[in-house]
Backbone as CSV, one residue per row, in Angstrom:
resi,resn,N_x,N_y,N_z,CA_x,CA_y,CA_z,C_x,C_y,C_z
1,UNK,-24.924,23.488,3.028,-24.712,22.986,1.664,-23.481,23.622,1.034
2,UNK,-23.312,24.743,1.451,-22.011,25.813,0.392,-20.849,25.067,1.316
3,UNK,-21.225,24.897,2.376,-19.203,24.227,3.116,-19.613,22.560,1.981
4,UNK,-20.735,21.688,2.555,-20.283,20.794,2.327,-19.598,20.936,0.511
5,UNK,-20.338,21.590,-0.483,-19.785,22.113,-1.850,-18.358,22.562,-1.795
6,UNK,-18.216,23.266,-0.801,-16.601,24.032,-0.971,-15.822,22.511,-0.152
7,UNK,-15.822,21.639,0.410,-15.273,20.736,0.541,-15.070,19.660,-0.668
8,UNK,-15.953,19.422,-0.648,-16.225,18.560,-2.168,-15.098,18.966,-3.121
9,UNK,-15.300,20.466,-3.456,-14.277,21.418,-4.261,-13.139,20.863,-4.180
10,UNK,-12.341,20.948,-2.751,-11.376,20.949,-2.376,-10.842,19.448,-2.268
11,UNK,-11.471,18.242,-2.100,-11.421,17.325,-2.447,-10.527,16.732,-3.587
12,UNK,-11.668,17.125,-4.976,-11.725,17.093,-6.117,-9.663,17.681,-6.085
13,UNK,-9.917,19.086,-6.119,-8.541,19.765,-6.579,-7.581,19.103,-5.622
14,UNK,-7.515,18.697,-4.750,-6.277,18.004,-4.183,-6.380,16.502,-5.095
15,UNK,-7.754,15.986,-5.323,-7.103,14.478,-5.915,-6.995,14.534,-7.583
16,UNK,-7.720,15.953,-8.159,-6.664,16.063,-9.353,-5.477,16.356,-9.378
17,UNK,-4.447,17.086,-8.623,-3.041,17.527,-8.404,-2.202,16.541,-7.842
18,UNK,-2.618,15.311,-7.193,-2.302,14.366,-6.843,-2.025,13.259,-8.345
19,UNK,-3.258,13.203,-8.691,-3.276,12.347,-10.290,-2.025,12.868,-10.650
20,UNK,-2.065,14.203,-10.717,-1.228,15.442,-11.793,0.091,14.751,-11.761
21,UNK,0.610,14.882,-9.873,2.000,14.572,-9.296,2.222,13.276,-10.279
22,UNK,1.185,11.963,-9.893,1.418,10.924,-9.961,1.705,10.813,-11.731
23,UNK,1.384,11.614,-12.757,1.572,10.974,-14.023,2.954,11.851,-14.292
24,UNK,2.742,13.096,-13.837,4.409,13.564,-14.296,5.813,12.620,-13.401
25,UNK,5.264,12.140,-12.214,6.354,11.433,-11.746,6.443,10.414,-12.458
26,UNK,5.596,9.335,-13.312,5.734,8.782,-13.945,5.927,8.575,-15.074
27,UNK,6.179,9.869,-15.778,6.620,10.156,-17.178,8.262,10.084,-17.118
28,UNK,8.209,11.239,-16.060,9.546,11.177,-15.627,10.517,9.657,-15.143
29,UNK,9.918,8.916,-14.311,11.130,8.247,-14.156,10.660,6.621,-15.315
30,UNK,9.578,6.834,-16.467,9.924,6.186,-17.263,10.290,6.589,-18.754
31,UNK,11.702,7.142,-18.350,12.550,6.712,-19.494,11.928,7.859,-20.928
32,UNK,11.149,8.810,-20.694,10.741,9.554,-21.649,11.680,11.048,-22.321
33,UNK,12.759,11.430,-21.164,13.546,12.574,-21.986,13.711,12.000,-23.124
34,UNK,14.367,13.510,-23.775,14.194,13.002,-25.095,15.373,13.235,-25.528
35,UNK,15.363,12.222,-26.711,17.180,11.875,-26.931,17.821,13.329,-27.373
36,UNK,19.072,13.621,-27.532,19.662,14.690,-27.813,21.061,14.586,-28.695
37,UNK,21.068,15.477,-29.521,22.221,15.286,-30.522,23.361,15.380,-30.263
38,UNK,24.432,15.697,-30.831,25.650,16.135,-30.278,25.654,17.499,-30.213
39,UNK,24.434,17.878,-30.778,24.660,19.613,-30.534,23.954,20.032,-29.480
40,UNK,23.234,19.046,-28.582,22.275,19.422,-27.703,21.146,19.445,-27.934
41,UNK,20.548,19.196,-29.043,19.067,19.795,-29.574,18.203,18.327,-29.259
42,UNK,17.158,18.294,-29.454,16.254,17.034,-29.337,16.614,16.451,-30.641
43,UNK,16.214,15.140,-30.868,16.672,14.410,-31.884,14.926,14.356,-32.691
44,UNK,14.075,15.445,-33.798,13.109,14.902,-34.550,12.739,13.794,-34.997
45,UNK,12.082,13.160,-34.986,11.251,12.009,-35.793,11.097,12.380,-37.610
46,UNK,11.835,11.293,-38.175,11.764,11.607,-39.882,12.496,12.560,-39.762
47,UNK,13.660,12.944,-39.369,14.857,13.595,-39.850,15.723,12.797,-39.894
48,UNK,16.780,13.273,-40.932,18.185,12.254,-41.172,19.186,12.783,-40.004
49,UNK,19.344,11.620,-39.474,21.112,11.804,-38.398,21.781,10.589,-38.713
50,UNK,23.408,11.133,-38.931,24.202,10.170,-38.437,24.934,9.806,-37.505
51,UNK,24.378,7.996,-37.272,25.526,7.760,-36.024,26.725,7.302,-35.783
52,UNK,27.467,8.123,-34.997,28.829,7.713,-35.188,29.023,7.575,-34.067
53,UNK,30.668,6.997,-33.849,31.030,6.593,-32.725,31.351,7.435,-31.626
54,UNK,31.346,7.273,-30.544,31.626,8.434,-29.282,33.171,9.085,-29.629
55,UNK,34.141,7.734,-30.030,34.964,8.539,-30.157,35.464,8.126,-31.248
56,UNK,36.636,9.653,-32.098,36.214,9.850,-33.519,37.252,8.521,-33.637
57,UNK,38.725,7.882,-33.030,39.120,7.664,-33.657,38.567,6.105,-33.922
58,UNK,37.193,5.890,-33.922,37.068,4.422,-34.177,36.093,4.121,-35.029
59,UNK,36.570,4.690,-35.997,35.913,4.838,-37.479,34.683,5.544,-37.921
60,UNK,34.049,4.995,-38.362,33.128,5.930,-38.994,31.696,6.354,-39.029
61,UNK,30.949,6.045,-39.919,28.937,6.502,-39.451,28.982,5.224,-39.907
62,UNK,27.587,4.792,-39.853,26.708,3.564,-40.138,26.237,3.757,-41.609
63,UNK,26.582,2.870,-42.191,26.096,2.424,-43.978,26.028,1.066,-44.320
64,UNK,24.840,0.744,-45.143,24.345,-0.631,-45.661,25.390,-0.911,-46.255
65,UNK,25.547,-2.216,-45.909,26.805,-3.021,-46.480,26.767,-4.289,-47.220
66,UNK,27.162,-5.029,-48.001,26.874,-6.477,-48.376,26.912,-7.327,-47.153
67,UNK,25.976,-8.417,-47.408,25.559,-8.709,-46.372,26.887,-10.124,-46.248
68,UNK,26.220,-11.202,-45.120,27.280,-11.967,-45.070,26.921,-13.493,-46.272
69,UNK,26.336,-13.309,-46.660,26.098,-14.162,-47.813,27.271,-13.710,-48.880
70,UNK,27.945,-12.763,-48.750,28.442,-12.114,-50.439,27.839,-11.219,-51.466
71,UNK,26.296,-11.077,-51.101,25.362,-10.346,-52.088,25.053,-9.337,-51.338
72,UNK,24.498,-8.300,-52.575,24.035,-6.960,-51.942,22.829,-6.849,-51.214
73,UNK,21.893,-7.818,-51.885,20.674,-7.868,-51.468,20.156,-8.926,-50.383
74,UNK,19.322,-8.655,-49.206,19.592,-6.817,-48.660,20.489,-6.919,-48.257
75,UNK,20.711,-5.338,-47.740,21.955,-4.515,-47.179,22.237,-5.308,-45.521
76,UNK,22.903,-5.711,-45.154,22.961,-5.402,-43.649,24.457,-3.738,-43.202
77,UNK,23.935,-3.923,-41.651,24.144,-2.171,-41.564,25.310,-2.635,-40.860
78,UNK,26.159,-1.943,-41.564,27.760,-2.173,-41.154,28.265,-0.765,-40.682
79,UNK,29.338,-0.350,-39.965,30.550,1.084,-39.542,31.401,1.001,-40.833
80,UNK,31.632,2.490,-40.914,32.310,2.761,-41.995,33.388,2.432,-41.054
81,UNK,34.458,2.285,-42.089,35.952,2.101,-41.586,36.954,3.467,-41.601
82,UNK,36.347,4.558,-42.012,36.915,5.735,-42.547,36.683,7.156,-41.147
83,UNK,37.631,7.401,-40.477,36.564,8.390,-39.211,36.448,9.826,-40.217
84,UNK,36.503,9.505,-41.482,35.803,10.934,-41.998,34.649,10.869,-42.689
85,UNK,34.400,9.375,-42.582,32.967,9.004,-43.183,32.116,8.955,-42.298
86,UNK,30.722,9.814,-42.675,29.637,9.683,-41.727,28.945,8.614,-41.937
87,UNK,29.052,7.983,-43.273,28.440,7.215,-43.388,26.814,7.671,-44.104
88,UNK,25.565,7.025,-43.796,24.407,7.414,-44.534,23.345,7.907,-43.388
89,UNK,22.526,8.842,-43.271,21.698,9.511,-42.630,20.888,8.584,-42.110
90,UNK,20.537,8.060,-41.212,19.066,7.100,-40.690,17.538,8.208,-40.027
91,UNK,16.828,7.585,-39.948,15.681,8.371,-39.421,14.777,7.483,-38.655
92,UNK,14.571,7.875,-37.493,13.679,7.209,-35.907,12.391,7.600,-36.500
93,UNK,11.766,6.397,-36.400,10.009,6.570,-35.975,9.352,6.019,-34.906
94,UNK,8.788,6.730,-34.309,8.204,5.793,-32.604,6.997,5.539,-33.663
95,UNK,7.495,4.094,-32.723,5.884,3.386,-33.087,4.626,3.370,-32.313
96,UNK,4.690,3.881,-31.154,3.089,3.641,-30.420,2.716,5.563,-30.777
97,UNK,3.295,6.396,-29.918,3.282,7.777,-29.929,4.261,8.498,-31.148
98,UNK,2.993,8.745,-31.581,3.175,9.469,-33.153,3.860,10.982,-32.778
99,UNK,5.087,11.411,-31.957,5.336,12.510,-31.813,6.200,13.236,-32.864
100,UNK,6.836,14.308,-32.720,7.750,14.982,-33.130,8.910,14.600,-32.540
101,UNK,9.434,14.301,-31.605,10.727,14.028,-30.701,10.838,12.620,-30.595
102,UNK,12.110,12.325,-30.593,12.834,10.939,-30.256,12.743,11.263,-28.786
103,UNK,12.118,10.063,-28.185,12.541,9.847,-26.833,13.354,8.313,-26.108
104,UNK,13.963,8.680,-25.242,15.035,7.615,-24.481,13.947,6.661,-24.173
105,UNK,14.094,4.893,-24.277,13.375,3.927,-23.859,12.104,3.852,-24.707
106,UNK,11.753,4.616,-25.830,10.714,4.189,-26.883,10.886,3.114,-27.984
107,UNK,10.094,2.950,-27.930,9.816,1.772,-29.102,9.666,2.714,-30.816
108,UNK,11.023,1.905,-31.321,10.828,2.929,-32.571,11.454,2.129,-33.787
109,UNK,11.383,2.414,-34.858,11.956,2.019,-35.998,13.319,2.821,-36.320
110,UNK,13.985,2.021,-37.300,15.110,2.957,-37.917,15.244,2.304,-38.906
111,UNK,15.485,3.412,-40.029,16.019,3.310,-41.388,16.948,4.349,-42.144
112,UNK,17.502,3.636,-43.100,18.314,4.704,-43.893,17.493,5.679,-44.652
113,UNK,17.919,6.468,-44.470,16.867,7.851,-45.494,17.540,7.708,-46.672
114,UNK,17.689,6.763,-47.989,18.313,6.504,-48.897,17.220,5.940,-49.950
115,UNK,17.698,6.133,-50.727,16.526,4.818,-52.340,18.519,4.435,-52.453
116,UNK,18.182,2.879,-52.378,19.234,1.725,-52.385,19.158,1.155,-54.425
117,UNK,20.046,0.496,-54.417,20.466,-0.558,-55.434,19.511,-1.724,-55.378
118,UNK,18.753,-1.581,-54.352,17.813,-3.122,-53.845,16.551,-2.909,-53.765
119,UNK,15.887,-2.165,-54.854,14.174,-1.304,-54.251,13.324,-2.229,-54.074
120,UNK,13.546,-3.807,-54.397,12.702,-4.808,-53.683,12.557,-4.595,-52.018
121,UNK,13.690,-4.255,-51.543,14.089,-4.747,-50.218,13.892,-2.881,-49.404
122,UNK,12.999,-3.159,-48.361,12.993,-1.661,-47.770,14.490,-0.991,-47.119
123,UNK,14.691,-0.262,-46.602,15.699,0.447,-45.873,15.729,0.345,-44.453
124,UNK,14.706,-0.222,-43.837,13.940,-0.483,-42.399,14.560,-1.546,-41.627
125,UNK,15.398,-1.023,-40.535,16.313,-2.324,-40.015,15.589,-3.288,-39.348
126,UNK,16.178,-4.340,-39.438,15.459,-5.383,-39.090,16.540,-6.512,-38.471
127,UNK,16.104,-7.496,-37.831,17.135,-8.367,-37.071,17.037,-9.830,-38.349
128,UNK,18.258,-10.258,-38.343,18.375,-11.241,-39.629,18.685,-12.400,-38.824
129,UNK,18.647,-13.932,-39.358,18.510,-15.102,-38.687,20.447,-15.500,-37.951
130,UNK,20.161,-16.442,-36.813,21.051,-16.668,-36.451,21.941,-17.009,-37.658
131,UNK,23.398,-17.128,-37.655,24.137,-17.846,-38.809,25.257,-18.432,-37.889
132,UNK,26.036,-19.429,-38.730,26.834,-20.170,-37.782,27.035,-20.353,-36.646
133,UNK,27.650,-18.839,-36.670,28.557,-18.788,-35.333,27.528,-18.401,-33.730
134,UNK,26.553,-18.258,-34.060,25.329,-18.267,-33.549,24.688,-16.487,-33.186
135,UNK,25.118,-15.746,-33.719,25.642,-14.227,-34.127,24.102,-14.208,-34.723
136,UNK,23.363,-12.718,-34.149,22.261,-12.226,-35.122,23.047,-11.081,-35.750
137,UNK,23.118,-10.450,-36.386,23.065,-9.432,-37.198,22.106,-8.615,-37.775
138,UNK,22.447,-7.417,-37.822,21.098,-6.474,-38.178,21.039,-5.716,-39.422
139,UNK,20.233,-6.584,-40.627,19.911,-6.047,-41.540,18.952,-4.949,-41.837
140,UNK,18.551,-5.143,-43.064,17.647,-4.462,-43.872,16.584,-5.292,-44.368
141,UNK,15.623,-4.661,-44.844,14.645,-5.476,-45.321,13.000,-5.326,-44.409
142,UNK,13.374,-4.821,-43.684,12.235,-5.016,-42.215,11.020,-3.822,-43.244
143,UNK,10.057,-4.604,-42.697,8.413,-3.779,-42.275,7.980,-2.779,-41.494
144,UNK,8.724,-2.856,-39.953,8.145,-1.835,-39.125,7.118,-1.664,-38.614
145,UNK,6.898,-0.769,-37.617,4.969,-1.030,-37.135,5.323,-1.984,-35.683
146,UNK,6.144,-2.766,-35.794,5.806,-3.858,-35.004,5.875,-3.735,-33.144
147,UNK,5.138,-4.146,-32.683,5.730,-3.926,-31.607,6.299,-5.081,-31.075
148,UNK,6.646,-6.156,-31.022,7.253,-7.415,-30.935,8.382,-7.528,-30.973
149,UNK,8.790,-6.612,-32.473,10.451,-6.642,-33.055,10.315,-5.343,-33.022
150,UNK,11.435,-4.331,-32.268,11.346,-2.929,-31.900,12.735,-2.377,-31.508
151,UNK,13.346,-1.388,-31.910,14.606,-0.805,-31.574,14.465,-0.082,-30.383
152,UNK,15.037,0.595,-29.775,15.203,1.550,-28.864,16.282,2.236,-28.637
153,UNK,16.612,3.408,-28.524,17.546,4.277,-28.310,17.273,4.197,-26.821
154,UNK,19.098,4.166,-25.939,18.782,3.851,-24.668,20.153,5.055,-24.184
155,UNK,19.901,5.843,-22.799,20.760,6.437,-22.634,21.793,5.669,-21.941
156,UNK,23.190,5.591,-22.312,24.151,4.883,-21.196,24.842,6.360,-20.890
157,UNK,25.491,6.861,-21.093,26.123,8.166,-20.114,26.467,9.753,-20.830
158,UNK,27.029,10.429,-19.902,27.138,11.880,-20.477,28.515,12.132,-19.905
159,UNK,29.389,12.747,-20.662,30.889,13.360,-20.733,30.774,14.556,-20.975
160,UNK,31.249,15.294,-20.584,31.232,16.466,-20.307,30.008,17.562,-21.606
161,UNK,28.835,16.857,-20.843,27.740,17.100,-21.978,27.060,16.797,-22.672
162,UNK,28.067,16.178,-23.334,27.558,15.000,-24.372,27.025,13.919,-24.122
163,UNK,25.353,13.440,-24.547,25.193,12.792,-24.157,25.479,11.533,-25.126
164,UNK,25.470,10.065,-24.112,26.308,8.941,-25.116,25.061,8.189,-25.033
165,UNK,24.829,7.279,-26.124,23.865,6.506,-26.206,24.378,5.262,-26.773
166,UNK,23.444,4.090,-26.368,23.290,2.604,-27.164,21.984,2.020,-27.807
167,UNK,22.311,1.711,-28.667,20.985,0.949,-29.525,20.700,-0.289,-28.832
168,UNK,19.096,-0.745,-28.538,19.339,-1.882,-28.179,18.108,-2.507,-28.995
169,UNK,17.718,-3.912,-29.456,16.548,-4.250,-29.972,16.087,-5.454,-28.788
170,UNK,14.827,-4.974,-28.852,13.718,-5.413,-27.761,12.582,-6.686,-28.709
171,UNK,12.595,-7.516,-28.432,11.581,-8.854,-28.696,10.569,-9.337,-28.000
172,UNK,9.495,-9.111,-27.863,8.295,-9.934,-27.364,8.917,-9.480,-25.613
173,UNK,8.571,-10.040,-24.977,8.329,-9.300,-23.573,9.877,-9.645,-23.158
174,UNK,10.701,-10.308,-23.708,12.068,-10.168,-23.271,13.233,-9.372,-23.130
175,UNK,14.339,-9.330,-22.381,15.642,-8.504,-21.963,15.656,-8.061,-23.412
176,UNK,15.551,-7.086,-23.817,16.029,-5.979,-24.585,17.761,-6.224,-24.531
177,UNK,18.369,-6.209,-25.981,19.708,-6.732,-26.016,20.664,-5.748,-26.838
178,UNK,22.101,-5.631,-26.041,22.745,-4.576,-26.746,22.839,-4.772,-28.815
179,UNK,23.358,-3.919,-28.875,23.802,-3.884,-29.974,25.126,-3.435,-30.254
180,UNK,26.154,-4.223,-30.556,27.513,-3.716,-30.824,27.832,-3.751,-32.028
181,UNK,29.327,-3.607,-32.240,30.079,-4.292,-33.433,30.656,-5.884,-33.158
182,UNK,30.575,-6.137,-34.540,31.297,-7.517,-34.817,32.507,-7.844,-36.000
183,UNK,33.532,-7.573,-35.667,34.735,-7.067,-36.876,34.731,-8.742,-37.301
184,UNK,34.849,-9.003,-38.399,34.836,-9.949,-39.208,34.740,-9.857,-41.216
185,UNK,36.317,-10.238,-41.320,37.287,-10.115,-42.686,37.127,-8.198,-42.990
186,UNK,37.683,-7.622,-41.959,37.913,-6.443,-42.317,36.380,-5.171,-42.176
187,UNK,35.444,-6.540,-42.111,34.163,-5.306,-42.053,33.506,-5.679,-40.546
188,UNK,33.195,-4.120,-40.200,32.435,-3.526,-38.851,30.615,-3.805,-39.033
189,UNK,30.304,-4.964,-38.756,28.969,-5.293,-38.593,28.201,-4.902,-37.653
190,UNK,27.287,-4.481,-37.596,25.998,-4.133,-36.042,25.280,-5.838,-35.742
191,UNK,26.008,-6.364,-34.743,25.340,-7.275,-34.724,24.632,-7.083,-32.822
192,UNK,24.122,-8.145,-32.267,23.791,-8.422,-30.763,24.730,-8.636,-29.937
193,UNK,25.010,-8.142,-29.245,26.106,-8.241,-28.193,26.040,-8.198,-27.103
194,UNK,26.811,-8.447,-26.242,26.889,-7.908,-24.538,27.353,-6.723,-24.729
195,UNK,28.156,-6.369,-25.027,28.822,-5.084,-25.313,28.367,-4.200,-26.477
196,UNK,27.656,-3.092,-25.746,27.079,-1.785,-26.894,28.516,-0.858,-27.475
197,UNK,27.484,-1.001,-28.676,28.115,0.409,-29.492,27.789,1.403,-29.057
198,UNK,28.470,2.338,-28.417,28.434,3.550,-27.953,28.345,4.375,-29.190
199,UNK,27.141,5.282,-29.033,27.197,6.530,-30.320,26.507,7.769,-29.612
200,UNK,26.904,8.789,-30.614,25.991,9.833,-30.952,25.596,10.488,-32.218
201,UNK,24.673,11.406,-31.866,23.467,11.530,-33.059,24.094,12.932,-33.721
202,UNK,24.513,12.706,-35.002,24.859,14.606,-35.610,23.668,14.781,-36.560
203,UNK,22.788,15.540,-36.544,22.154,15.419,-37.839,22.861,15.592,-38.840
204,UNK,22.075,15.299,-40.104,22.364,15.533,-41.683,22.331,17.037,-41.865
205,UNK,23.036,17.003,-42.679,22.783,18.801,-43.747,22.245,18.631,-44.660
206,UNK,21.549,19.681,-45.456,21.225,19.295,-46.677,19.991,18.217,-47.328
207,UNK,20.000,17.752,-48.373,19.340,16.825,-48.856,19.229,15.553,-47.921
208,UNK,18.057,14.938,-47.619,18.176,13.486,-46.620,18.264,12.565,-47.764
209,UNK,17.995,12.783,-49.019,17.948,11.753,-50.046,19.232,11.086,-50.856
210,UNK,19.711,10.382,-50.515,21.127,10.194,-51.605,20.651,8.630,-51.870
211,UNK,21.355,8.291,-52.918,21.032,7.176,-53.677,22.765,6.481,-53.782
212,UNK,22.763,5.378,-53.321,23.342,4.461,-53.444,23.980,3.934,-54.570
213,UNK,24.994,4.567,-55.737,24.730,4.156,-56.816,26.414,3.082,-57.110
214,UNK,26.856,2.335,-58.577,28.409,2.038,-58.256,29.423,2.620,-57.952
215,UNK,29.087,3.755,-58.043,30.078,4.689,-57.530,30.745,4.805,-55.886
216,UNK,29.307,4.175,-55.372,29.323,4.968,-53.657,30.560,3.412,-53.031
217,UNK,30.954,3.134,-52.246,31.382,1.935,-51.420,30.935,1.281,-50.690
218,UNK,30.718,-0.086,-51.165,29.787,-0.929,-50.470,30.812,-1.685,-49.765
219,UNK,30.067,-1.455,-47.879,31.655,-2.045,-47.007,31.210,-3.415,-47.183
């Protein structure tokens, strides 16, 4: 009885360490490191970062902009034109796993960490309807929560360190689609693209709260 028990034992502990192998190998090769700033650090959940471009000289951080109607309300999220503007702080929330850390290939929200000119309209990006030219663009206004309509921070490469990333938004069980710019009458739009906007993440200093007022520049 004690061998057949000490077998049993041994059983057991090889096909828990096996499980073990099998879920860390699978954490690992799906897509779970976790994103990283330009300073190296993990990127928090509900902290303000801004994103800017990989490289400085092609303008600036990301800030709500008038949209393509002519009106403010809502914002869609345009590049500053300025490479000394960071632009406005955003903040990642994963939506399934309530963690502390941004991770690569999650399903997450993003918004401006701001109170806007528009307090009807949330800060929560959201994808806005085709228009003409057959172009989505990515506003403001969104709910969040969703898993259907979902952002993702995706890694595309690392330079000497630094790691580079692209935004992409993911729909119902389909190809997950870049997100670039779209220059049109002088302003840098985030719209859908073949071609990603390459960024990285600096956090904020200071206060995450700033307010939008006539003073600030609406691109």
């Amino acid at each position: 009885h004690t061998h057949t028990h000490t077998s049993n034992t041994v059983i057991k502990m090889k096909t828990a360490l096996l499980l073990l192998s099998f879920l860390l190998f699978a954490l690992s090769t799906y897509g779970l490191d976790p994103v990283l700033d330009a300073a190296g650090e993990e990127v928090q959940t509900g902290v303000g970062y801004y994103v800017l471009p990989h490289i400085w000289a092609m303008g600036g951080g990301l800030a709500p902009g008038r949209n393509r109607n002519g009106s403010t309300c809502p914002f869609d999220v345009v590049q500053s034109p300025y490479e000394v503007d960071n632009g406005f702080p955003v903040a990642f929330s994963p939506i399934l796993d309530k963690e502390s850390v941004v991770r690569v290939s999650a399903d997450i929200d993003i918004k401006f960490t701001i109170t806007t000119t528009c307090p009807q309209y949330s800060t929560v990006w959201d994808l806005g309807d085709y228009d003409d030219s057959g172009r989505i663009f990515i506003t403001t206004g969104g709910v969040g929560g969703s898993v259907i309509k979902r952002f993702r921070i995706e890694k595309y490469s690392e330079i000497a360190s630094l790691s580079l990333y692209k935004l992409v938004h993911c729909q119902a069980r389909r190809v997950c689609q870049n997100i670039g710019i779209f220059r049109e009458n002088r302003v840098r739009r985030l719209a859908v693209s073949d071609e990603p906007y390459l960024v990285v993440f600096v956090k904020a200093e200071g206060s995450q709260i700033k307010k939008i007022t006539a003073r600030h520049n609406i691109y």
